[in-house]
Structure formats: structure tokens, C-alpha cells
C-alpha positions as CSV (number, residue, x, y, z in Angstrom):
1,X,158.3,85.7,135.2
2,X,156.4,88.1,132.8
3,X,155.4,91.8,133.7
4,X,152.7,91.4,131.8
5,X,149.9,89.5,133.2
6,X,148.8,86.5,131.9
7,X,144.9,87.9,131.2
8,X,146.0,90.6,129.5
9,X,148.5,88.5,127.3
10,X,145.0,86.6,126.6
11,X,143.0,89.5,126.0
12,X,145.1,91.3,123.2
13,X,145.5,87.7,121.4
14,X,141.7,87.3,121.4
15,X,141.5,90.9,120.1
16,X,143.9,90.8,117.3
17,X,144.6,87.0,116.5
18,X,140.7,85.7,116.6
19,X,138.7,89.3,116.6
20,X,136.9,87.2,119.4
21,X,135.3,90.6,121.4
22,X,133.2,88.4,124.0
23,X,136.2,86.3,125.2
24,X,138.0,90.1,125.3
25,X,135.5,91.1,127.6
26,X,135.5,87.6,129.9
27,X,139.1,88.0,130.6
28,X,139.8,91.3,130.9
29,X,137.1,91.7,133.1
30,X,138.6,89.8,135.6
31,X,141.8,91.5,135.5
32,X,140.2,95.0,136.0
33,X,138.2,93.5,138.8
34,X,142.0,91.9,140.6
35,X,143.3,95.8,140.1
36,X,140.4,97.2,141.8
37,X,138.6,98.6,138.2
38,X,142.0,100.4,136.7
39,X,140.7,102.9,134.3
40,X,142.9,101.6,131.7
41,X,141.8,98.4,131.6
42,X,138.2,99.4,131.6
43,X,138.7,101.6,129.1
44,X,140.8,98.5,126.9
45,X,137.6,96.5,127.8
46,X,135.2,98.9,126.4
47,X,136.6,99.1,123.1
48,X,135.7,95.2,122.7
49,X,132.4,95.8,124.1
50,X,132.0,98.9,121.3
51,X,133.1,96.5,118.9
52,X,131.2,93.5,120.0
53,X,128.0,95.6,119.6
54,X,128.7,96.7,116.2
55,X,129.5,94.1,114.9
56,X,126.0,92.7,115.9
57,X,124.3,95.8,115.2
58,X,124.3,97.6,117.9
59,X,125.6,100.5,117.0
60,X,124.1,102.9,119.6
61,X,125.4,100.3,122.2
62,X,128.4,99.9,120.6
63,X,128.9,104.1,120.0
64,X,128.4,104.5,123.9
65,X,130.7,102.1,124.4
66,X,133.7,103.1,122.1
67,X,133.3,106.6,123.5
68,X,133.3,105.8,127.0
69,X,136.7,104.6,126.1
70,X,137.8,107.3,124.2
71,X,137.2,109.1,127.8
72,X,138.8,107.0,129.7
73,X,142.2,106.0,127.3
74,X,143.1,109.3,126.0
75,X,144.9,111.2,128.3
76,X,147.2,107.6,128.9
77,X,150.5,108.2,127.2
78,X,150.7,106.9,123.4
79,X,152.5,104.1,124.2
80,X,151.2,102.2,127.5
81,X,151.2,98.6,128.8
82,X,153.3,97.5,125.5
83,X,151.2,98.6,122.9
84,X,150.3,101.6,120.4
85,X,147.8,103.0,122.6
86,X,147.4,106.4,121.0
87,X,147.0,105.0,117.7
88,X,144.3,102.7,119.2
89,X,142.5,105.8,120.2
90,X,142.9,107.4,117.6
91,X,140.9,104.3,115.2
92,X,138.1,104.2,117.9
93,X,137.8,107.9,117.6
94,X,137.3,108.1,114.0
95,X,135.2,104.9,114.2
96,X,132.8,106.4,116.4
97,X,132.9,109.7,114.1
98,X,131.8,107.6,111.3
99,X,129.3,105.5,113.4
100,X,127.6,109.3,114.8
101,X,127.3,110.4,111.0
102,X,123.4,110.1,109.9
103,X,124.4,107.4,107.3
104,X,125.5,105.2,110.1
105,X,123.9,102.3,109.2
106,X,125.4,102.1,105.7
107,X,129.0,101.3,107.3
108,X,130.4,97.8,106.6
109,X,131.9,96.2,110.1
110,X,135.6,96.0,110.2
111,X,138.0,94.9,113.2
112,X,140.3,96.6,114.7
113,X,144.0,95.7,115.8
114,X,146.4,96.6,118.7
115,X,149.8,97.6,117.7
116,X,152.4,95.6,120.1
117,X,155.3,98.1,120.4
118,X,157.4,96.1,123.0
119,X,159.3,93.3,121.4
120,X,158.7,91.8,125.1
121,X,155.5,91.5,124.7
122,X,155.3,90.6,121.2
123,X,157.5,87.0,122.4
124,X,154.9,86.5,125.1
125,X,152.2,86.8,122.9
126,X,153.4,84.1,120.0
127,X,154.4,81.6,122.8
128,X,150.9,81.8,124.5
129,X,149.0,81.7,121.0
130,X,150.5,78.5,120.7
131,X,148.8,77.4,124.2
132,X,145.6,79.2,123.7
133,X,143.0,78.3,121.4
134,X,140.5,80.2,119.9
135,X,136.7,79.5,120.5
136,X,135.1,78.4,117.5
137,X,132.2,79.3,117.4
138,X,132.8,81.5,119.6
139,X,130.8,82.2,123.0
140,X,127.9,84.8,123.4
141,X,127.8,84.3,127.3
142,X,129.6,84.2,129.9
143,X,131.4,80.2,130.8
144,X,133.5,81.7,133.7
145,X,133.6,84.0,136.6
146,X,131.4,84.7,139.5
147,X,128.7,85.5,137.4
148,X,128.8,82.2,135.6
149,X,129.4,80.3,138.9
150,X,126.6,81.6,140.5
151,X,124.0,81.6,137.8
152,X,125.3,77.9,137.7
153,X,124.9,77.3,141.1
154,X,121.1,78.5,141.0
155,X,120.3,76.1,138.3
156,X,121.3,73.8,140.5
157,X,119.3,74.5,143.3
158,X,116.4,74.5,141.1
159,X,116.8,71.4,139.1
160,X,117.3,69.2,142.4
């Protein structure tokens, strides 16, 4: 049995294998709801929110965003839940420094990566990659969750 969990596993190979923000957001999501809204997976979930925005253009969204988790992931120790945390922090801080600057909008989009420190981890990750596939094209709403099942369910009701 892993101590990592299995969402998280997910999250961090959508992050850094398919740079697939939305599908970070679906399943961390429902990890920080199971451990009753953890600040450190909020914060983890922010940063591909941040990035999700930017990279559509969003850049106030995706500023308010990537400092919100700034707040919440800094004062986490530097290396937390397996990975490089303070160096994460560290890239969204100066990200969002560049994104505040008045030139903003001349920036070119670029991903960011989570270091995997634990060699633990790093095994878990490879042997799920194998299982999980990425989402081409990937999704820009939700397909799971109570949110999805319920908005579901309503079109149901209304189409009989």
C-alpha cells in the first residue's frame, strides 16, 4: 500500500507529464475536499488554477491565483509530500513577479514542473503513468465529481 494517495499520484503526473492544469484541478479537488480543505493541497491546486489561467490569458485570474498559493505553501517546509516544494514556490513567486510587472502581457507562457525528491514516489509515479492516460484534447469542464453529477442529473430532469 502507497502513503501517497492515489489522486495525488494523478495530480502531479498531469502537472508535469501532460502540463494538463484542468485535470490538476478535477482531481486534486477531490482530495482536498476527502481531507476536509488541507491548506496544502489547496494551495498545490491553486498553482494549476494560476497556471490554467495564464496560459489562456488570464493573467489577472491566474496572478490571484498563483499568489493565493504563494500564501498558503510558503511557510510548508522545502521539502513536503515527496516533492521540492520550496523550489516550487519559489518559480510561482517569481512568475507572479514577472506577471505584476507593467509589461505583463509581453510574457510568453511556459509550464512549470514539480521536483519529485522521494525516490518512493518517483516508482509510484512511472508505474501509474503507464495506467493513466492523458486527455487529448484535453477537457475544459468538469466530467466528474458532484458538480458534474448533479449538473448531469438536471439535464436530465429537463430533457424527460
Amino acid at each position: 500500500m502507497s502513503i501517497y494517495e492515489p489522486l495525488y499520484i494523478d495530480y502531479l503526473i498531469y502537472f508535469n507529464r501532460d502540463q494538463d492544469y484542468f485535470e490538476c484541478h478535477e482531481v486534486l479537488e477531490e482530495l482536498w475536499l476527502e481531507r476536509e480543505r488541507d491548506s496544502l493541497y489547496k494551495g498545490l491546486l491553486q498553482i494549476a488554477v494560476g497556471l490554467y489561467h495564464f496560459r489562456n490569458g488570464n493573467l489577472r485570474g491566474g496572478v490571484m491565483m498563483l499568489q493565493s498559493s504563494i500564501d498558503l505553501l510558503e511557510s510548508y517546509p522545502s521539502k513536503t509530500l515527496g516533492i521540492e516544494l520550496g523550489a516550487l514556490v519559489q518559480e510561482v513567486r517569481d512568475l507572479v513577479k514577472e506577471l505584476s510587472e507593467s509589461d505583463a502581457k509581453s510574457i510568453i507562457y511556459r509550464d512549470l514542473s514539480i521536483g519529485i525528491e522521494d525516490k518512493v514516489l518517483e516508482q509510484e509515479i512511472l508505474r501509474r503513468s503507464l495506467e493513466l492516460m492523458p486527455n487529448i484534447p484535453q477537457r475544459r469542464s468538469p466530467t466528474r465529481g458532484r458538480i458534474y453529477e448533479e449538473k448531469i442529473k438536471a439535464m436530465k430532469q429537463d430533457g424527460s
